[in-house]
Residue, then its C-alpha position, 0 to 999 in steps of 0.5 A: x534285079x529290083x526291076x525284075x522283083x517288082x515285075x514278080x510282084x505285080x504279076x503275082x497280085x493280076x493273077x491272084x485277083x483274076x483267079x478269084x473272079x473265075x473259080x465258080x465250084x462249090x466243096x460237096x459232102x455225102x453223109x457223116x464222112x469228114x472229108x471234103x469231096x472238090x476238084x479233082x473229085x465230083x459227086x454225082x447230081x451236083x450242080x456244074x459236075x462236068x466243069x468242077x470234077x475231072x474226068x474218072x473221078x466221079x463219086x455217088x453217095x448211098x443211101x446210107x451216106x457212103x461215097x463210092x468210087x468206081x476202079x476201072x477194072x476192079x468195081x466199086x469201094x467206099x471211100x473212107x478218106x481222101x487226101x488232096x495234099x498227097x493225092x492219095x484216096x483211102x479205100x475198103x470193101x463194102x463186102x468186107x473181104x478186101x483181100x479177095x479183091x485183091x486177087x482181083x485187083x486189075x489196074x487198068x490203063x483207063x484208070x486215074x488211080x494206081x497202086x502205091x507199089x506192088x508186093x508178091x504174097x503167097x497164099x497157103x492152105x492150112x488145117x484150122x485144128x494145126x494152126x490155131x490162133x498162131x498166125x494171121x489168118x484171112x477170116x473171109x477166105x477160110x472155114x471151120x476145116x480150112x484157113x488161108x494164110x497170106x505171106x509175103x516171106x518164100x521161107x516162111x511159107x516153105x516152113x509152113x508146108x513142111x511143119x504145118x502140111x499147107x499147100x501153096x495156093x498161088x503166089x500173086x503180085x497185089x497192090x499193097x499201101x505200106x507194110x508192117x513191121x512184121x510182114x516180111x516174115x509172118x502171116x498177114x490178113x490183108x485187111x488193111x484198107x487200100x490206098x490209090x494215088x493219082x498223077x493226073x490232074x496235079x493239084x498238089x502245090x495248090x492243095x498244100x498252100x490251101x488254094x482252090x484247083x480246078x479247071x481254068x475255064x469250061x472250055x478247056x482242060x488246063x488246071x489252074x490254081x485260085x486263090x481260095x475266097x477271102x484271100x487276095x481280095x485286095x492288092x494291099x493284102x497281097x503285098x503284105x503278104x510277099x513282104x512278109x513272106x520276104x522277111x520271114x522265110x530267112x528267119x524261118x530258115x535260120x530257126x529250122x537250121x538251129x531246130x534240126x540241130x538241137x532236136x538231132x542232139x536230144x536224140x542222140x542223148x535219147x538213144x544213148x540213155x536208153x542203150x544204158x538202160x537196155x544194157x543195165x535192165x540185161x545185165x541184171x535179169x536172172x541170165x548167163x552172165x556176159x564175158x568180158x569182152x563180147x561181138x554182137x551181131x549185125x542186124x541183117x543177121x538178127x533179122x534173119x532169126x524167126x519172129x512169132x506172133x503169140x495167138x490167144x493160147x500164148x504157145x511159145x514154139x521150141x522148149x520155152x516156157x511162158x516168160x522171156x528169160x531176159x525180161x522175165x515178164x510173161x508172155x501176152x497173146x499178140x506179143x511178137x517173139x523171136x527165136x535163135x536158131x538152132x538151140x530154138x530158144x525164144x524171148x520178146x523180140x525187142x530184148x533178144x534183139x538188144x541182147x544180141x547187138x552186143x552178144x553173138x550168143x543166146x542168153x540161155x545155153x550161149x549157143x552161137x549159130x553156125x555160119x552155115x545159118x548166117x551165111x543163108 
């Protein structure tokens, strides 16, 4: 075993230092953007561009300092960040209407960048005057008579056509990069910014021990790994360093372990001080009082209730008033609510969501919903 630890070593050392002497890129920036542009990236009019960047990942930079990036298949986009760690390239349109280039959106077998994954969105049609400012509406797709809403949830859109008079558009399956809280159930404008990844080249364990990547020589497509300058100069330094990293790593493993422990701990408490506090703030709110014994709700069940997202005009949909029964604090535009179905009865979605992990009934006339409801 010794034998082959110092073997380990002594290769470590030889390709640390002649991974140095080869790596000849230098980083690039175009205007104020705070992110580096390196291998796998390049920008156009650099010097050595074909040997420091990979194929199809080439940028320009405008005349208003903007780095722009050609998606085969769906054009150009400015570049608003690019993470090398996780390999991912944030993007926005430069028109400002970037779900219209969603519908567009084509990922070519030629292109290095994909989508994160894929989600179905219905698009609907809605009278401006019936909807007001209750929902998400996608501004560049809509005017004074018409405005587009964008749903990824078949129910809510099957509400909206026959509370609202909409008309379905399309359904289409567009890249997404995350989702919100909210969006299985609400409209959304789909105005995030769009993030691609890539899988080729991979430079990922480079980029995260903060080395260089890039190709191993002009001639070939390898990728190799350098060691970023003012590292591993010297063979001292290098076995410094596996000595170091021999010790403290069953250090770093031991504190991790007794960290997770104690942060796992304090969490637990945290959560069981809040459950009391959440239950003292209900039992004391100007509600029906609880029974004595009691069975909440699951919470596919809860989320199955309909949430809404409050416009500026603060309308509580059903026979609510401006406050929420449970907290009694007013009802403020952009605040999420959630309504029982049924008897219609609305309050913040974050009290009636406690309130019904203990209690199957609504706070204000303990209406229960019927199974038929549930069971949909």
């Amino acid at each position: 075993m010794g034998n082959l630890q110092v073997f380990f070593v002594c290769f470590l050392l030889f390709s640390s230092v002649y991974a140095i002497a080869r790596y000849d890129c230098q980083d690039s920036m175009c205007g104020i953007n705070h992110f580096d542009i390196r291998f796998p990236f390049g920008l156009q009019g650099t010097i050595n561009l074909q040997h420091c960047s990979y194929p199809g990942f080439n940028l320009t930079c405008n005349s208003q300092g903007r780095a722009i990036v050609n998606v085969a298949g769906a054009g150009n986009f400015y570049v608003r960040d690019i993470d090398y760690v996780a390999q991912e390239i944030q993007l926005y349109d430069p028109s400002n209407c970037l779900p219209k280039r969603l519908v567009d959106f084509q990922s070519s077998s030629s292109s290095p960048f994909k989508a994160v994954f894929y989600r179905n969105y219905t698009f609907l049609a809605c009278s401006t005057d019936l909807i007001k400012s209750q929902f998400n509406v996608i501004g560049c797709l809509s005017n004074s008579t018409t405005s587009t809403l964008a749903t990824s949830s078949r129910s809510f859109a099957k509400e909206m056509t026959s509370l609202y008079n909409c008309s379905v558009n399309s359904t289409l399956s567009l890249p997404v990069s995350w989702t919100s809280e909210y969006e299985s159930v609400f409209s959304t404008d789909l105005n995030l910014d769009l993030v691609l990844t890539w899988n080729e080249p991979n430079c990922q364990d480079c980029e995260a021990q903060q080395d260089l990547c890039g190709f191993k020589n002009a001639t070939t497509g390898e990728i190799q790994c350098f060691d970023a300058p003012g590292t591993g100069h010297t063979r001292g330094i290098q076995i410094f360093r596996i000595i170091a990293l021999s010790l403290v790593i069953p250090a770093i493993t031991c504190s991790l372990g007794v960290t997770c422990y104690i942060c796992f701990e304090q969490s637990r408490y945290s959560r069981r001080a809040a459950a009391a506090v959440q239950n003292t703030a209900a039992g004391t709110a100007a509600v029906a009082p609880q029974p004595e014994t009691t069975t909440g709700l699951d919470d596919s069940t809860i989320e199955s209730y309909t949430k809404v997202v409050l416009g500026e005009s603060r309308r509580v949909p059903g026979p609510n008033h401006g406050t929420c029964p449970i907290c009694l604090a007013e009802y403020h535009p952009k605040e999420t609510v959630r309504c029982i179905p049924e008897c219609e009865h609305c309050f913040h979605a974050e009290c009636i969501d406690e309130w019904l992990k203990i209690n199957g009934t609504c706070p204000v006339c303990r209406n229960t919903p019927s199974p038929a409801h549930v069971n949909s």
